[in-house]
N, C-alpha and C positions, 0 to 999 in steps of 0.2 A: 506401429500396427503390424500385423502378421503380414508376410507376401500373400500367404497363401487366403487369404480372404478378403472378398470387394466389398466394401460399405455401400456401391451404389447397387449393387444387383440384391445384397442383401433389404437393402432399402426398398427396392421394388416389390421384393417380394412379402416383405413384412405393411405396404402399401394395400398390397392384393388383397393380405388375410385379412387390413382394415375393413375391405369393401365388403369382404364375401367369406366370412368365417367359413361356409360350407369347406370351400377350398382346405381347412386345417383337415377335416376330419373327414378328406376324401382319402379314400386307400390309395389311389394313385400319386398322392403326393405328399407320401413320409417326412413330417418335420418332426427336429429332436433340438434341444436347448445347443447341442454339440453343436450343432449348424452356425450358430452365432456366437458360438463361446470366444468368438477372438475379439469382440466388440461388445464391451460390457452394457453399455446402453440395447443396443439391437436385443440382447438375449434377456435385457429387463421388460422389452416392449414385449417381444415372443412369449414370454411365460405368463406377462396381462392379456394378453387376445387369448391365449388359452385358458385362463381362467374363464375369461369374458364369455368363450365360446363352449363351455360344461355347462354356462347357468343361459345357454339359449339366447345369447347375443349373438344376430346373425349380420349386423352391421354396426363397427365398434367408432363413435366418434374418441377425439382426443381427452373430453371430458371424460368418458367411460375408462379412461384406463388411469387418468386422476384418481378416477376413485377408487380402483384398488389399491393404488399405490400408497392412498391414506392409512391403510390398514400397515402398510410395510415401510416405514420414513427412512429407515437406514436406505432403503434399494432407492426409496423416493430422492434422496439426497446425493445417492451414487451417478441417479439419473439426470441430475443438475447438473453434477460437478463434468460429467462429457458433454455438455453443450455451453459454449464459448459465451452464449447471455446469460446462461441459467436456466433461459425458457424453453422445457421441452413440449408443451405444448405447441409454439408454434413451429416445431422440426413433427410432430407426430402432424400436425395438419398439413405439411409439408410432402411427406410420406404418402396420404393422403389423397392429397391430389395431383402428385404425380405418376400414382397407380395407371397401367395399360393390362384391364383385364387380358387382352386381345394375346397378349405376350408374356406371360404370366408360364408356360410349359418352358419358353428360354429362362429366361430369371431365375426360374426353379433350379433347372439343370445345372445353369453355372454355379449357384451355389452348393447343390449337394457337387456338385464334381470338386471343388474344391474341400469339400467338408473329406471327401471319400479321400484324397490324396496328402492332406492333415492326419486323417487317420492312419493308412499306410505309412507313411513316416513317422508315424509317434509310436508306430510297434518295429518300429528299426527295417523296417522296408527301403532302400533303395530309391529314388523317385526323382531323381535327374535326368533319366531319359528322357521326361515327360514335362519334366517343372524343375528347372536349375534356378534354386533360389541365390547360388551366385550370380545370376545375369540377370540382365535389365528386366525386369517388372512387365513391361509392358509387351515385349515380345515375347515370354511365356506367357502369360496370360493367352494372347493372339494363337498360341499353338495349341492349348487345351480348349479353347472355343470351337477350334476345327474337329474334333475329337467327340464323340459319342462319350457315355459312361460304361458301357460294355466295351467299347475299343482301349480306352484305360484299364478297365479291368483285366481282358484280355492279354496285355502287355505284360503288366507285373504283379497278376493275381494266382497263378496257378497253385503255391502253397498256401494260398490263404482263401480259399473258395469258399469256405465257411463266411465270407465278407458279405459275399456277393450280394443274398437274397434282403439285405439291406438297402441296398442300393439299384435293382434292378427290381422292379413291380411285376411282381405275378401274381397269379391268385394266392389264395390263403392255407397255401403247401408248402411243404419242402419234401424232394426227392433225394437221396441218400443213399451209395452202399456202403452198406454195414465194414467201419474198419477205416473208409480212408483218411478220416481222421484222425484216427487212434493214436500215435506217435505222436502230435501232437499235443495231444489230450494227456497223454500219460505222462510226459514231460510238464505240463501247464498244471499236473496234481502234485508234481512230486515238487516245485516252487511255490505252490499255493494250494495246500488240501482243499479238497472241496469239503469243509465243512462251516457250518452256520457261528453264529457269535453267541460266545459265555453264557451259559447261566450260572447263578450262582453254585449251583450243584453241580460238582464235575459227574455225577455219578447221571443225572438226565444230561448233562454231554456226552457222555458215555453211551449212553441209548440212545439218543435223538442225534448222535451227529450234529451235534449242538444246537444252536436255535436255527433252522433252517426251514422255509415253506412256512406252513402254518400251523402251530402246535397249540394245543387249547389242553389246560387242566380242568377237569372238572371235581366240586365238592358241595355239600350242600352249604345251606347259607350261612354265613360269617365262620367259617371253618376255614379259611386260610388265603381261599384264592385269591382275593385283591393282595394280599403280604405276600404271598410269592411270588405275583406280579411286580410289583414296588420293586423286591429284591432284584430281579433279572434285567428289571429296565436300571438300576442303579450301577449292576455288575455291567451291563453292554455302554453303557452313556455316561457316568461318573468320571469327571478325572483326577481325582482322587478320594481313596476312601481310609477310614481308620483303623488301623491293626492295633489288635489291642495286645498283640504279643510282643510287639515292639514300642509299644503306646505311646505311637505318633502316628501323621496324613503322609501315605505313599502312594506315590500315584499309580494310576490303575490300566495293569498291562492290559486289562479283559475287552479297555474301552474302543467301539468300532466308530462311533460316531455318533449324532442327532438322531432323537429318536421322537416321535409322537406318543401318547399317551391321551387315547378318547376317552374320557370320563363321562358315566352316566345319572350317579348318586351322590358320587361324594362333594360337601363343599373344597374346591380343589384348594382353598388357602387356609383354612380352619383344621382341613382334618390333609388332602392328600401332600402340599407342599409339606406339613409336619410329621409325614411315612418317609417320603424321601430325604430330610434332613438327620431323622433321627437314625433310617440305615443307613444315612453315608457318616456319621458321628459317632456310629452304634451308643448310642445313649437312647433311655426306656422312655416313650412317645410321654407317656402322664409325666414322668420330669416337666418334660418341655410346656405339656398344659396345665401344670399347677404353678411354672417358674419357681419351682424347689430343686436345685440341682446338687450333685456330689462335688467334690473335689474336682476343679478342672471341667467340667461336663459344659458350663456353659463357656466356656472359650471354643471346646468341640464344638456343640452345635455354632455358633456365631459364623467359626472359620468352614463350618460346613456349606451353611448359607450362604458364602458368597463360592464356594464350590460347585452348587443347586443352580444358581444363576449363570454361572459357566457354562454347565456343560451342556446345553442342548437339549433339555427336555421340553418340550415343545408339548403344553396342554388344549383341550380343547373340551369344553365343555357341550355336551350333544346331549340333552336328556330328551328330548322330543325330536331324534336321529330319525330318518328316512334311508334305506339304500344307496338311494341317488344321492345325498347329503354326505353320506361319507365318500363314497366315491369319489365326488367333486372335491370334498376337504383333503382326505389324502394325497390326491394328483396333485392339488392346489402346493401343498406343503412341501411336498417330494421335487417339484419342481426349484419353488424356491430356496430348501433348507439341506437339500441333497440328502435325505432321510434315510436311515436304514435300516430302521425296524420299527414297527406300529405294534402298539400294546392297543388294546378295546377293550375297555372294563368287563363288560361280559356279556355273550349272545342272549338275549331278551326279547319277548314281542312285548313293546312298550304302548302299543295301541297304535303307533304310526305306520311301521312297517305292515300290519296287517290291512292295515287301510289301503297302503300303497301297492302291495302284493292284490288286493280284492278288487281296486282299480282297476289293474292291467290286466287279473283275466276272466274278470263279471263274476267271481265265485267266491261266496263267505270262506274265508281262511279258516280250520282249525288252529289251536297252538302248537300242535307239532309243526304242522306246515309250513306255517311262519318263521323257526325257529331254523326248519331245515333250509327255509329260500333264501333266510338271511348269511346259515350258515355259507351256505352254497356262492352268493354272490361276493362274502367276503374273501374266498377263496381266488374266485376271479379275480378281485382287485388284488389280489398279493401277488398273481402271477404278472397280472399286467405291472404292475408298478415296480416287480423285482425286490420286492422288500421281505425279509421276515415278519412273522404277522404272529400275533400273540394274545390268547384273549382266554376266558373261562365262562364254563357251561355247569347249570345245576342241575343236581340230579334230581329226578323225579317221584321218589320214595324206593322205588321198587329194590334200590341195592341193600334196604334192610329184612328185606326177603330171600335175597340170594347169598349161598355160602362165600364165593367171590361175586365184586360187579364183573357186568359184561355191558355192552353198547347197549340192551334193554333199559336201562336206569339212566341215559343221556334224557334231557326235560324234552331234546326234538327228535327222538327216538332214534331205531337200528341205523339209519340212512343216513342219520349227520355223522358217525363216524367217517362213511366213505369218501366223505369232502375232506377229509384232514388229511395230514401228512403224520400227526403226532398226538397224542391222548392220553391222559392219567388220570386216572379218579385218585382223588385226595378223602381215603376216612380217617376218623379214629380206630385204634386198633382193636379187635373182637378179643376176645377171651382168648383164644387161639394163640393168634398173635402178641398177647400180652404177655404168653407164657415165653414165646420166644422173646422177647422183649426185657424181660427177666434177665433170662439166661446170660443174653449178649452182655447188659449191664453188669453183670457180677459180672463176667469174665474180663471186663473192659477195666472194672475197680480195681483188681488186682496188677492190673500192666499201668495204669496209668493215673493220678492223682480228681484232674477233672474228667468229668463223663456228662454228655448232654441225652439224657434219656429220651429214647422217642417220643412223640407225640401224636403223630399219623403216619398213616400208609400210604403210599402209593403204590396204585396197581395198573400195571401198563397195559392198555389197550389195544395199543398202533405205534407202531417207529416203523414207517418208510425206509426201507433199506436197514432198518437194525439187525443189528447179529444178537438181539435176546426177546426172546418168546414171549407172544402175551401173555399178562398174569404175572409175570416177576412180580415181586414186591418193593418195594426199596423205603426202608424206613427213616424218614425225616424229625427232627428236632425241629417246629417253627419255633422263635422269639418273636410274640405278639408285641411285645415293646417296642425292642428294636428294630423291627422289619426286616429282619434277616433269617435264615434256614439253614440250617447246616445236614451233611450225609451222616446217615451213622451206619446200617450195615443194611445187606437184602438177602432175600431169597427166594426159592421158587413159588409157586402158585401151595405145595403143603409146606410150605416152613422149615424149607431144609435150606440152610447157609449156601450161598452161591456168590461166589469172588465177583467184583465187578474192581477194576484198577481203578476208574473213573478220570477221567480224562481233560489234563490243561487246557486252555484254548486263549494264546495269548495270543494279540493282536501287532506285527512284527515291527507298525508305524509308531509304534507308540516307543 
């Protein structure tokens, strides 16, 4: 077991949130999974009371967290195997009733002080004046109990101030001059760019700073969006995919992690599990639902499927979604599956949402309204939960009125752009651009054997922090078969060729 963390104090205080959920989701007393991460059990119970306490459980028995555990048997089985009988129930009634609301602000302390001096040493801090994990247990402990969590801080915190407001309870600020962090910062980009995870198109890495915040493609309906979702959740979460230049499974540098995937239409095993197999296979979706395959195709798909099950794609089917429903699922997931990007089939007023928005503030929703509070509130969950957030938006007719789209042709109009971070209307190409489209093609014949002719457009809306204008164009090849998309060339808003390098984004763990 770690020195640096008490099972009994943690045990108190995971006793307390039995009693009095309020306690989780009071500002004054910041809990995070990290707090118990050194005691597998502890950090299985804290992620149930939090569940428990999103769906408005304000006093959790040990039955109550039974039953979410039914939903997750591996963590349910993990949570056996640390108790010496098997029965965690009776150590959660234990927890229980050994709770001392009265003393519930010590409890607390001791454990975030230890979480905080865990942290400081797990970023190469120093932390023996304080806590010599060489000596006896029990007399460091007795020294940091005498100790404030500012007085530790104060010790061996001065290059690391950015900690602080973690660990010290203020109001709902942070004060800052501009710079004293900088050297730090600039060093922490030059080991770890700041930028987001793979899409399959290096040319939106290229613009978007890869997938980072919350980027939403918009097209109208059955013109690509879900397929170029598929593809970006297969490029960020796959761990391995099929080149067919080398025609074999290589594994895939792009992959960051578990990803979620809200489905609101599709049936997820008939049609979305056979998107995902056939792009990590690249074999054409109708093979797979006629079982007519080429040469070799169905040994791809087979060894893909047990790929698909690997890697972490984490479905959830939501067609009757509510705000507060995702909310709750996402934190729910991210907590348990360490999540790192959320795909949302696509921003919609499904009839609940507006009911649930006209609830809260006695006024009939239009569908804009709807479209923008949902955009709006999805936004807040991606900041709160630190996740990439991924979703598409239909347009509303009007971009076949306009020579290019603009944020008027979003279905939740002007105002949902300003919630995003990122935006692409996906059309077919106009007369216009077909000509360019031509052009590029024969010149491409001539340098190169195969050529994948575009198919649509995209026209950039919004990149946060991008170095190219809205309006670019960037023309794409989708493969409705295979779920995949490839770059082919862009350029400006009149169709004049504009270089984009487009951009790797390989994953270093990998």
């Amino acid at each position: 077991m770690e020195l640096l963390y008490s099972k009994s104090y943690s045990g108190f205080v995971l006793g307390s949130l039995m009693n009095n959920t309020n306690l989780l989701t009071s500002s004054q007393y910041p809990l995070t999974k990290e707090d118990f991460e050194p005691f597998l059990a502890h950090k299985i119970i804290f992620v149930c009371i939090g569940i428990l306490t999103d769906k408005g459980v304000t006093e959790i028995d040990p039955k109550d967290i039974a039953e979410v555990l039914r939903k997750y048997p591996r963590y349910e089985e993990s949570l056996k195997d640390e108790m010496s009988n098997g029965n965690y129930l009776d150590y959660l009634q234990t927890l229980k009733d050994i709770d001392n609301q009265n003393a519930y602000d010590y409890y607390y302390s001791e454990v975030r002080k230890r979480t905080l001096l865990r942290r400081f040493r797990d970023n190469g801090v120093d932390i023996s004046s304080i806590y010599d994990e060489t000596k006896l247990q029990a007399d460091q402990d007795a020294k940091i109990e005498k100790m404030s969590i500012k007085e530790i801080i104060d010790i061996i915190t001065k290059p690391f101030a950015h900690i602080n407001s973690e660990f010290i309870v203020r109001a709902n600020e942070e004060q800052y001059l501009a710079g004293t962090d900088f050297a730090q910062t600039k060093e922490r980009m030059k080991k770890s760019p700041l930028v987001g995870a793979s899409f399959m198109s290096e040319y939106k890495n290229e613009i978007f700073n890869g997938g980072y915040g919350f980027i939403v493609m918009v097209a109208k309906s059955g013109q690509g969006k879900t397929v170029m979702n598929v593809a970006d959740v297969i490029t960020m979460t796959a761990l391995e995919l099929y080149d067919a230049e080398k025609g074999k499974f290589v594994k895939n540098p792009c992959r960051v992690g578990d990803c979620i995937f809200i489905n609101t239409e599709m049936d997820i095993r008939d049609e979305l599990d056979l998107m995902f197999t056939a792009c990590i296979a690249n074999v054409e979706r109708r093979h797979i639902k006629r079982g007519q395959y080429e040469d070799g195709e169905e040994e791809r798909v087979d060894y893909a499927g047990k790929i698909l099950v690997n890697s972490g794609i984490h479905v959830i089917d939501m067609p009757e979604f509510t705000t507060k429903d995702l909310q709750e699922r996402i934190k729910e997931y991210c907590q348990m599956y360490d999540i790192k990007n959320v795909f949302f089939d696509y921003i919609q007023n499904n009839g609940f949402v507006a009911k649930e928005i006209a609830s809260e503030t006695n006024v009939p929703q239009r569908e804009d309204m709807v479209l923008l509070q949902l955009t709006d509130r999805l936004k807040q969950i991606q900041r709160k939960e630190d996740v990439g957030l991924f979703s598409s938006i239909q347009t509303n007719g009007k971009e076949d009125e306009l020579p290019i789209p603009t944020e008027s042709c979003l279905a939740g109009g002007k105002s949902q752009l300003r919630k995003l971070d990122g935006c692409m209307v996906i059309l077919p190409p106009k007369k216009i651009e077909a000509v360019a489209i031509e052009e590029w093609y024969n010149q491409e014949l001539h340098k190169r054997r195969h050529v994948m002719k575009p198919n649509m457009v995209g026209h950039l809306l919004k990149g946060r922090g991008s170095a190219y204008s809205p309006h670019i164009k960037v023309y794409f090849y989708i493969d409705y078969g295979t779920c995949r998309y490839y770059d082919c060339f862009a350029t400006d808003q009149n169709n004049k060729p504009i270089d984009i390098q487009g951009l790797k984004i390989y994953n270093e763990e990998n």
